[in-house]
Backbone bond lengths (Angstrom), bond angles and torsions (degrees), N, CA, C in turn:
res aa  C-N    CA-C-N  psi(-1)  N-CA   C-N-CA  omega(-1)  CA-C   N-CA-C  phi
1 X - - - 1.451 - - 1.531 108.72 -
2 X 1.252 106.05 128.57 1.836 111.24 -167.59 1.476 97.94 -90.35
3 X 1.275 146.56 137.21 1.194 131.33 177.79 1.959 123.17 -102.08
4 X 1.065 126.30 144.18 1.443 106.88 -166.90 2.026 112.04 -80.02
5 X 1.371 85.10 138.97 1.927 67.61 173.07 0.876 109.93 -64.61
6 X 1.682 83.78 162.14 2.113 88.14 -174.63 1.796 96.78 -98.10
7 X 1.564 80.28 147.35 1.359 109.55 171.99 1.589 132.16 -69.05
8 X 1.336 132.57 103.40 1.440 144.00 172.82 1.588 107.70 -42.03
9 X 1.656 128.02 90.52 1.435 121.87 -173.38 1.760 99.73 -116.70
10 X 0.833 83.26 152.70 1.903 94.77 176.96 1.437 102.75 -143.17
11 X 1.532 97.09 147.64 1.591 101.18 -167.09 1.566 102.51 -117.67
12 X 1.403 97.49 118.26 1.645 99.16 -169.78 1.910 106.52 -109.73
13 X 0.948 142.41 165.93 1.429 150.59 -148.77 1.462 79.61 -155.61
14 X 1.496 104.72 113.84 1.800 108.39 154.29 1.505 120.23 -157.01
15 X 1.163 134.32 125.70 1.555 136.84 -179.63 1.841 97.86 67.05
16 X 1.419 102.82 42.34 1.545 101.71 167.46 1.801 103.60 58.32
17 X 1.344 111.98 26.87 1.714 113.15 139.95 1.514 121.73 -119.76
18 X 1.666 91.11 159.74 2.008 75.54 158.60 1.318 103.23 -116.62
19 X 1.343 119.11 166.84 1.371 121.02 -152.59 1.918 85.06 -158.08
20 X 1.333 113.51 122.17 1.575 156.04 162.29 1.778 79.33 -57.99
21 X 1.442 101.56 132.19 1.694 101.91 170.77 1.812 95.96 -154.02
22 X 1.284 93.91 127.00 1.785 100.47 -178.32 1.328 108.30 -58.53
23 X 0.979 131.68 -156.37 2.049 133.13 175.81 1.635 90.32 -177.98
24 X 1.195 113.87 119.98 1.387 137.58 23.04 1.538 112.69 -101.36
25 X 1.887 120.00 -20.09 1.449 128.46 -177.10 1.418 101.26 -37.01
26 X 1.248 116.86 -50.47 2.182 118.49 -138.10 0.967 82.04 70.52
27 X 1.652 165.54 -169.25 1.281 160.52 -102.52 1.645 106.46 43.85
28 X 1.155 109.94 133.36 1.612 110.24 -166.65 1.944 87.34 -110.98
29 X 1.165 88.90 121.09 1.375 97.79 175.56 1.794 109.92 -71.78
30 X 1.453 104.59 -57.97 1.440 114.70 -140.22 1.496 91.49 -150.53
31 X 1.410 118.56 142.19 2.001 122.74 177.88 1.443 85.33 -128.43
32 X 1.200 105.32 142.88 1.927 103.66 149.00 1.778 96.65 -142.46
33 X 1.517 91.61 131.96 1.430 90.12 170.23 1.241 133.05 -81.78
34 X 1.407 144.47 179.19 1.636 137.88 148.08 1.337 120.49 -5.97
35 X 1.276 92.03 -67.70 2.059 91.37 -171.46 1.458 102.09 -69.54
36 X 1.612 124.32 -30.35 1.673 121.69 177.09 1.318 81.07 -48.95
37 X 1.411 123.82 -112.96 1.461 129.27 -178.71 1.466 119.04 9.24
38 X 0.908 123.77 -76.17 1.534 127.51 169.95 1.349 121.69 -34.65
39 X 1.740 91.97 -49.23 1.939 88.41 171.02 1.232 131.88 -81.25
40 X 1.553 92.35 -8.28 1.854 107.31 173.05 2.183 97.42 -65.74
41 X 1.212 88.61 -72.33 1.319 82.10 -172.01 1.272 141.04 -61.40
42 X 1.275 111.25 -15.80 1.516 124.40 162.82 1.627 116.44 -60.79
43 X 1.470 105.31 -53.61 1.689 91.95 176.26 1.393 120.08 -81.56
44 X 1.280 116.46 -21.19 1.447 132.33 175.91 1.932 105.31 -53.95
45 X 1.249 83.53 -72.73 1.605 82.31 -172.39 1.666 115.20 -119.81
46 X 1.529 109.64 34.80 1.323 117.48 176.31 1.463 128.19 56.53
47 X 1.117 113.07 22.82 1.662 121.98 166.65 1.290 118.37 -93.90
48 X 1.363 105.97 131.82 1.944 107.58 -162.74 1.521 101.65 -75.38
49 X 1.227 94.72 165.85 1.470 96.49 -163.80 1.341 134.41 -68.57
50 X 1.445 101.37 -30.77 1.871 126.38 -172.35 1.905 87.91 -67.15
51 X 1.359 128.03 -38.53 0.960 128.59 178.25 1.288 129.49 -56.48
52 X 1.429 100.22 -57.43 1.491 113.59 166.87 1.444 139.60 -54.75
53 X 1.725 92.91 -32.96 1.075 105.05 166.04 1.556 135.38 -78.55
54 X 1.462 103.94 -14.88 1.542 117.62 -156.47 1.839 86.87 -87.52
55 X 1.601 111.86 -35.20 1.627 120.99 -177.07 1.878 97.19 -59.82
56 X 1.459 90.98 -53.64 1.805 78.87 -162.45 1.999 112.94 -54.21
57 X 1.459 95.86 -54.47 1.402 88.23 169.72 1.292 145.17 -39.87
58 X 1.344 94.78 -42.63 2.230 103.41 163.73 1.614 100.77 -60.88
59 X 1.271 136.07 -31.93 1.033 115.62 -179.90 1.057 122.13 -96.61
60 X 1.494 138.93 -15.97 1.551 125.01 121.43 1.178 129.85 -5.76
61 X 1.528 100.74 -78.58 1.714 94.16 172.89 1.265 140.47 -79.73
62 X 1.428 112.75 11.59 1.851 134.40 161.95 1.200 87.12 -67.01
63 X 1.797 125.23 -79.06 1.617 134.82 -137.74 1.401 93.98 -67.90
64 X 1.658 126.81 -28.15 1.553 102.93 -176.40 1.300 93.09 -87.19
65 X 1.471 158.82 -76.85 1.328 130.95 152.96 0.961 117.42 21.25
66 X 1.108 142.41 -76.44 1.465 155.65 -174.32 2.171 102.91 -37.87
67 X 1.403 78.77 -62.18 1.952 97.19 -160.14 1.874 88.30 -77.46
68 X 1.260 131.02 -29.11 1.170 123.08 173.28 1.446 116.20 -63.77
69 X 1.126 115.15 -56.68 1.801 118.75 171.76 0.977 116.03 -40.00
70 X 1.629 133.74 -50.58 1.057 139.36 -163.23 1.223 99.10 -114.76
71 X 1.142 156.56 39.29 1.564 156.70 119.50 1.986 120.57 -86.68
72 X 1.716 85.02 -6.88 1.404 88.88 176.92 1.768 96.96 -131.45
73 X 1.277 114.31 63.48 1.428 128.74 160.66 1.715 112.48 -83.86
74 X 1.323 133.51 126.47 1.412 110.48 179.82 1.121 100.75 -96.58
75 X 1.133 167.16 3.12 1.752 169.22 -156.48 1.661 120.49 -138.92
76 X 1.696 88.01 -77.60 1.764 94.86 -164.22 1.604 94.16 -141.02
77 X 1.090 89.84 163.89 1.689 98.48 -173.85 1.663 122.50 -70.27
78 X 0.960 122.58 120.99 1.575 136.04 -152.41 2.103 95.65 -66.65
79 X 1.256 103.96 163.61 1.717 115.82 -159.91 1.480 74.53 -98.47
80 X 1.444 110.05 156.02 1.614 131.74 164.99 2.058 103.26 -44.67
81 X 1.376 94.27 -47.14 1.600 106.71 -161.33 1.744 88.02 -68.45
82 X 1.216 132.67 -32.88 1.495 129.25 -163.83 1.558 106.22 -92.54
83 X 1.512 139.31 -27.33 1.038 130.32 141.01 1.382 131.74 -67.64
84 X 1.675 121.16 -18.01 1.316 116.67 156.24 1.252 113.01 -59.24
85 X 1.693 119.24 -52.20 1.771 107.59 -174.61 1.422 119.26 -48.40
86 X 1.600 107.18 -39.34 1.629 120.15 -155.47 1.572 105.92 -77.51
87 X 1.180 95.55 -20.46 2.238 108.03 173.90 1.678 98.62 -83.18
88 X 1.429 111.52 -68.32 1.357 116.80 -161.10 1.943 96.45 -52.68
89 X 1.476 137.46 -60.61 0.912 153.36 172.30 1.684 122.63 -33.58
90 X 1.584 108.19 -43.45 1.349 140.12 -169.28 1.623 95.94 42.75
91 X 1.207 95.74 84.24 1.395 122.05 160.84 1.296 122.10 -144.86
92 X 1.415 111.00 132.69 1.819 120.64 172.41 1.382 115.36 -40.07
93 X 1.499 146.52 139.87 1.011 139.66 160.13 1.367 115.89 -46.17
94 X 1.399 135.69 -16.60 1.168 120.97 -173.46 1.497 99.78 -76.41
95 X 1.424 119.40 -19.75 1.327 110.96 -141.57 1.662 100.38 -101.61
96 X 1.416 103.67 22.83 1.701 126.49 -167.94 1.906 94.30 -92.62
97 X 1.793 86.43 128.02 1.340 99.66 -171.22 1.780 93.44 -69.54
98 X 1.458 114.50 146.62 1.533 124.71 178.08 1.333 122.64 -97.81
């Protein structure tokens, strides 16, 4: 039995999908959207869907939160604890007491 090489995948989150991405191409292997997600986890581990889905979306809009805080650093790169405040807070990094 010949075995296949294994494949270099990275899991990227963008415009509220996740998207399978080869390495080194970027070549998008595979997208699944929200409701994919939702239906993963609903039959998987029995959580209804409106549920599942309502979780994935807040965390959509944390992780872009996330890449917003820290794409709008003006100096040096912000501490885990200083993009937690600026998400948990929902405030711009600028608007981070100094």
């Amino acid at each position: 039995m010949v075995k296949a090489p294994k494949v270099n995948v990275r899991v990227v989150l963008e415009n509220g999908k996740l998207l399978l991405v080869e390495c080194p191409s970027e070549e998008i292997i595979c997208e699944f959207t929200l409701d994919d997600l939702a239906e993963i986890i609903e039959f998987r581990y029995a959580t209804p869907w409106n549920k599942s889905k309502d979780i994935l979306e807040k965390l959509v809009i944390i992780i872009n939160d996330l890449v917003d805080a820290y794409s709008n650093v003006p100096e040096r790169p912000p501490t885990k604890d200083d993009l937690m405040k600026a998400v948990k807070l929902r405030m711009s990094y600028s608007e981070k007491e100094t």
